[in-house]
N, C-alpha and C positions, 0 to 999 in steps of 0.2 A: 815669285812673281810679285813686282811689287807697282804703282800708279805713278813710275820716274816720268816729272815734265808733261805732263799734262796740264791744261788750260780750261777754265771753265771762265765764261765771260758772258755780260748779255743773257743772263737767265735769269726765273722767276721760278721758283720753286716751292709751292703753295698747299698748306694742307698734306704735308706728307703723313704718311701711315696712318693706319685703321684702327688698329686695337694697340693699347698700352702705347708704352714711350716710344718714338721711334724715329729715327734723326734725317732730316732734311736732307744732310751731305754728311755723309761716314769717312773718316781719312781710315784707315788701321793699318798696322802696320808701320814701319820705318821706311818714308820715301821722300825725295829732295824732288825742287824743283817745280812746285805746285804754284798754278797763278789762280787765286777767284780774284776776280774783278770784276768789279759792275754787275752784282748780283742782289738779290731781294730774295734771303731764303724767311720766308713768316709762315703762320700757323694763323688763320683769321677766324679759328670755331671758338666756339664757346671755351671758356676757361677750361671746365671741367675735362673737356675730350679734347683739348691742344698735346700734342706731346712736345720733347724739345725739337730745336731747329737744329743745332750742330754739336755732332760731334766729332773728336779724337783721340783716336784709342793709341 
């Protein structure tokens, strides 16, 4: 099962995960067809306890 053509638009995704790294928006896997647009993925905490914003695995 894989996220074929899915749309993410018009979002704000702020401050994700608690403890250690931990990603905003995760792709994984092999999948076509993906739209972000018009989106604001940030981390706004202190340096120390930011983790990253995106990833793809």
């Amino acid at each position: 099962m894989a996220a074929h053509r899915n749309r993410l638009r018009d979002n704000m995704i702020e401050d994700n995960g608690t403890n250690g790294s931990a990603a905003g928006t995760r792709i994984r896997g092999e999948t076509d067809g993906l739209v972000f647009e018009n989106n604001v993925i940030r981390d706004t905490r202190p340096s120390e306890k930011q983790s990253k914003s995106w990833s793809a695995d």
